[in-house]
C-alpha positions as CSV (number, residue, x, y, z in Angstrom):
1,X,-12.6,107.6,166.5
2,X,-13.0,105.1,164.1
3,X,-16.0,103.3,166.4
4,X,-17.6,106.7,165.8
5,X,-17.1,106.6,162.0
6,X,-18.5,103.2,161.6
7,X,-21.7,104.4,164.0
8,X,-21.8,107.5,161.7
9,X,-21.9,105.1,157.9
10,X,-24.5,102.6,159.9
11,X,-26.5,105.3,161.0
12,X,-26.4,106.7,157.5
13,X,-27.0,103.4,156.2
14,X,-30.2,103.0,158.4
15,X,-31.7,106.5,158.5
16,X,-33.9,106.5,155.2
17,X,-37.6,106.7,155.6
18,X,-40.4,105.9,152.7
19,X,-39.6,109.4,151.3
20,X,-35.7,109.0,151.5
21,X,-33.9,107.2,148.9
22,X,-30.9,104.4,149.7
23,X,-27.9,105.3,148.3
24,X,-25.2,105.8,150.1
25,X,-21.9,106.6,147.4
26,X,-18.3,107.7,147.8
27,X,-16.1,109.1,144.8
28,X,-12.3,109.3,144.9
29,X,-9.3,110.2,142.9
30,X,-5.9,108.3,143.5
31,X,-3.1,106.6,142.2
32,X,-2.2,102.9,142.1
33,X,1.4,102.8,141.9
34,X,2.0,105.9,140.0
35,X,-1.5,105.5,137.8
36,X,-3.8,107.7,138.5
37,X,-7.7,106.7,138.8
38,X,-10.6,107.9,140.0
39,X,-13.0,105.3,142.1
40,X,-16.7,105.8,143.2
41,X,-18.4,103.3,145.5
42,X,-22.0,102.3,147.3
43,X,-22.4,101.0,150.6
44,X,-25.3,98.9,151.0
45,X,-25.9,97.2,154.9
46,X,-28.1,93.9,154.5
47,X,-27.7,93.6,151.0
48,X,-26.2,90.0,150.6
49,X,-27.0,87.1,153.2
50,X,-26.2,88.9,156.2
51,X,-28.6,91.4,157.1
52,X,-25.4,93.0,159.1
53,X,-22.7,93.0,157.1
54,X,-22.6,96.2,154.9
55,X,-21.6,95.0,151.0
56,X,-19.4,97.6,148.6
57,X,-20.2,98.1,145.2
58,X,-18.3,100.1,143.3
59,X,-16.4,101.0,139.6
60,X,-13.1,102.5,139.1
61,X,-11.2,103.8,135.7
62,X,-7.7,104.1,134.9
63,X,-7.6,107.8,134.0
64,X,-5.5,106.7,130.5
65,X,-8.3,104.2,129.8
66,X,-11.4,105.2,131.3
67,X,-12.7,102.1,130.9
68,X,-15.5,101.1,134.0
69,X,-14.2,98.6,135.8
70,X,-16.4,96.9,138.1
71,X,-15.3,95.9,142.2
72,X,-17.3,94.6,144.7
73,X,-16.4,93.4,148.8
74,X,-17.4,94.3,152.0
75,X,-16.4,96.7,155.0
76,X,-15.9,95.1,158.4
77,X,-15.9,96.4,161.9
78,X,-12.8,97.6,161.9
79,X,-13.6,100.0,158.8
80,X,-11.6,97.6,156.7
81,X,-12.3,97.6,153.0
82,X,-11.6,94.7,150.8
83,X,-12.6,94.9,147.3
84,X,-12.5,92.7,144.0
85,X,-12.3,93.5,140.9
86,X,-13.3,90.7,138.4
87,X,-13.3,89.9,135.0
88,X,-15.1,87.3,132.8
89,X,-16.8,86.4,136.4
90,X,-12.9,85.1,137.4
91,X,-10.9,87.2,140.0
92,X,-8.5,89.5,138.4
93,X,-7.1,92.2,141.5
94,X,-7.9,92.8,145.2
95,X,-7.7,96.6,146.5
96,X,-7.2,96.6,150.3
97,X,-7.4,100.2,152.2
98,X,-9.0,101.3,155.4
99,X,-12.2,103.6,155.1
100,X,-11.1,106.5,157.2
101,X,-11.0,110.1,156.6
102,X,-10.7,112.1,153.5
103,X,-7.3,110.4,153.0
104,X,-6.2,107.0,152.4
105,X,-3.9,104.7,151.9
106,X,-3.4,100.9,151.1
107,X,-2.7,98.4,148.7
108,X,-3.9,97.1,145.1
109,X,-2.7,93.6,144.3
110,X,-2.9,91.3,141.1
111,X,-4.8,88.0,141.9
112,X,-3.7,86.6,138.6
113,X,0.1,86.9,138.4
114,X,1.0,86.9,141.8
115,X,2.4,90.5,141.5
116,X,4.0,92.6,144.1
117,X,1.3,94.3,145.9
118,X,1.2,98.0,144.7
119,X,0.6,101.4,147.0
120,X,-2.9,102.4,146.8
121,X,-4.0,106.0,147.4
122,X,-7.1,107.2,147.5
123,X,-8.6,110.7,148.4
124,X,-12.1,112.0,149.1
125,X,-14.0,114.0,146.2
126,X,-17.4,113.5,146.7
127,X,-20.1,111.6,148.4
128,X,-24.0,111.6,147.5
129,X,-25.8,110.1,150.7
130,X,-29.8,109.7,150.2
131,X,-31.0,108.8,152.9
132,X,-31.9,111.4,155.1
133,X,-35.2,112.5,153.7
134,X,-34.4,116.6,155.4
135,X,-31.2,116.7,153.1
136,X,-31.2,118.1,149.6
137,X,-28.3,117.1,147.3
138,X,-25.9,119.3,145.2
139,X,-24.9,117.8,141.8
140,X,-22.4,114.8,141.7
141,X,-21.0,112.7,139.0
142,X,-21.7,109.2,139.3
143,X,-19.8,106.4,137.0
144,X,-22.0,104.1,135.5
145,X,-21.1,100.7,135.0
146,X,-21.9,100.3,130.9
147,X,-20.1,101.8,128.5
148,X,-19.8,102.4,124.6
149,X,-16.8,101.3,122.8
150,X,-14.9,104.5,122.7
151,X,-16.8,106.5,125.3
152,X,-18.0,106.0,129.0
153,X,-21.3,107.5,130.8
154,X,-22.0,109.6,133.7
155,X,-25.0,110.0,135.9
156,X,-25.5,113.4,137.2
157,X,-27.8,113.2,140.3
158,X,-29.0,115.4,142.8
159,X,-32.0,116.4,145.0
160,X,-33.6,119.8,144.4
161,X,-36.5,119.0,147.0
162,X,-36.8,117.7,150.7
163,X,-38.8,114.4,151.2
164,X,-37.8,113.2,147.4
165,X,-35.2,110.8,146.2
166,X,-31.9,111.6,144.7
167,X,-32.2,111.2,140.7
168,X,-30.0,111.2,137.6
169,X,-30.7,114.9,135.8
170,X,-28.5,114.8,133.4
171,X,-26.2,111.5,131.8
172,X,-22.8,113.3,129.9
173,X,-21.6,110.9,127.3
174,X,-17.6,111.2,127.9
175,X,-15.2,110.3,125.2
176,X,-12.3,108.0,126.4
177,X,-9.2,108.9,124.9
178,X,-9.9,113.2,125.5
179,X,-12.0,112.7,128.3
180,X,-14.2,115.5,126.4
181,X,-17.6,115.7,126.9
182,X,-19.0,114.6,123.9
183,X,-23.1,115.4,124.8
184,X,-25.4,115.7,127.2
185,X,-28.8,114.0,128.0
186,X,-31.1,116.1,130.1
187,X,-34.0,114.7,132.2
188,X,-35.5,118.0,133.4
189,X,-38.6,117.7,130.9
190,X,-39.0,114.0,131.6
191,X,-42.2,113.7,134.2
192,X,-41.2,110.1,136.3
193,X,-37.9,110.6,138.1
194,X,-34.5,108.7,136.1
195,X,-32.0,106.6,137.4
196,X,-33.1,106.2,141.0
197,X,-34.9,102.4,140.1
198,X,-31.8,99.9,140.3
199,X,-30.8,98.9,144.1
200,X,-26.8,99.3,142.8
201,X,-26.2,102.9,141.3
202,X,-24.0,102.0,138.5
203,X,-26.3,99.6,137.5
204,X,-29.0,102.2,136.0
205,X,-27.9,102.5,132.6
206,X,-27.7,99.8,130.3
207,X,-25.7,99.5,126.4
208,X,-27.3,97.7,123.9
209,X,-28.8,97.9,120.0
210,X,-32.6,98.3,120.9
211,X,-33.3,98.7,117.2
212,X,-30.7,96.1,115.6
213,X,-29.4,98.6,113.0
214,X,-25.7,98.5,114.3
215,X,-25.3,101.1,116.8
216,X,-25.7,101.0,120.1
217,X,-28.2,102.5,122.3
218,X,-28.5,103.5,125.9
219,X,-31.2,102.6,128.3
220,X,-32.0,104.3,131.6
221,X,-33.9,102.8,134.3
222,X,-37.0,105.1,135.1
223,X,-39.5,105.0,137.8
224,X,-42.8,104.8,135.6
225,X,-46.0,102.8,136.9
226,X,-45.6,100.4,139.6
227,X,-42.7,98.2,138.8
228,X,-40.6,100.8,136.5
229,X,-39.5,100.9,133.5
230,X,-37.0,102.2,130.2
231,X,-36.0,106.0,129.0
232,X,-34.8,104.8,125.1
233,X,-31.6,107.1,124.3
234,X,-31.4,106.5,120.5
235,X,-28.0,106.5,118.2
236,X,-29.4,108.9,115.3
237,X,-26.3,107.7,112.7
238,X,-27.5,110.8,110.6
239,X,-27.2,113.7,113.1
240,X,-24.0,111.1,114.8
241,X,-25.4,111.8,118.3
242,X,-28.2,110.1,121.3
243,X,-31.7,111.4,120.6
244,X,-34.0,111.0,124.2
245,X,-37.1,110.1,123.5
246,X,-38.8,111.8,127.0
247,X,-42.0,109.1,127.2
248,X,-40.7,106.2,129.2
249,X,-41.8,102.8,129.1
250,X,-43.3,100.6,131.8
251,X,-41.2,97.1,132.3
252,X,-43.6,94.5,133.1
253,X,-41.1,92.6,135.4
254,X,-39.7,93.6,138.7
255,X,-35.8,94.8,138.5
256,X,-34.0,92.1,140.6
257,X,-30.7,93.3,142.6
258,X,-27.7,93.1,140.7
């Protein structure tokens, strides 16, 4: 059975055509120890320096913090899942589960304090898989790496239409202490498809002060011109909310993998 589940993710993993997209994302809710958090994570096969090994990248939030917290590791043969999570580029915590069924159960440990190992639980929410060019997509919440100082960001993708890519519709701007909603950019009116440039998911927004005035801003990879570019999301202090400006801008570089 789990031979078959591992034939199922690689064939996933290898199905996409030149009018499929390539991710391939889990979400989860769970508890480590008795904290709850909620998980979402990418499988990518031939990513790294193997061409076979399939590489995990991922972000999970404390549901009390909802802070994005980066993780990254690989899935073996045996459907065994070994992820990082590191801060300041130095190991911090290890989660170690096997990737089977809807339910699942193993253990997160502290790589910095040498901590008891705690019970990791993890449960099925969601998946988005893109790359089967036939399948359309029903709306799911992705977790995006960046965040604002008091609020986090979600990418809403989906695929209306067979033989496109999955793309980001909508990004909610979530406040982290009510988990509220706070606003909600929408896409729909923007002509080049969002969010669907950057090889790692999470990776398609990006925090910074664009115009130096002291707020920050949020960026969104787009697929304009040949190499991609930049949808500006603009702190308006005044109204005390994101402006989208819809007219993208072309990047002159090519996005490397991150």
């Amino acid at each position: 059975m789990k031979k078959s589940i591992l034939s199922l993710l690689l064939c996933l993993l290898l199905a996409g055509t030149s009018h499929a997209g390539w991710y391939v994302c889990y979400n989860f809710k769970g508890k480590i120890g008795d904290r709850p958090i909620h998980l979402s994570i990418q499988l990518l096969r031939g990513y790294g320096d193997d061409p076979e090994a399939i590489t995990v990248k991922g972000v999970y939030m404390y549901d009390n913090l909802n802070e994005p917290i980066p993780i990254h590791g690989i899935l073996n043969e045996r459907t065994h899942m070994v992820l990082k999570e590191t801060i300041n580029n130095q190991p911090n915590a290890m989660m170690d589960f096997l990737f089977y069924g809807n339910k699942m159960k193993g253990t997160w440990m502290s790589l910095k304090n040498n901590m008891t190992p705690e019970t990791l639980e993890l449960e099925k929410t969601g998946e988005l898989i893109d790359t089967v060019a036939s399948a359309k997509i029903d709306p799911i919440d992705i977790i995006q790496s960046a965040s604002l100082k008091d609020k986090y960001l979600v990418g809403v993708y989906s695929k209306k239409t067979v033989g496109k890519q999955a793309i980001m519709r909508k990004l909610k701007i979530v406040d982290k202490v009510t988990n509220k909603v706070t606003q909600e950019i929408d896409f729909e009116k923007v002509k080049t498809a969002s969010g669907n440039v950057w090889t790692i998911i999470y990776g398609n927004t990006i925090v910074d002060d664009i115009n130096n005035d002291g707020n920050k801003d949020i960026t969104v990879w787009n697929d304009v011109g040949k190499r991609g570019g930049y949808l500006y999301i603009m702190y308006d202090p005044k109204k005390k909310q994101y402006v989208l400006n819809p007219t993208p801008e072309a990047d002159e570089i090519t996005p490397a993998k991150n």
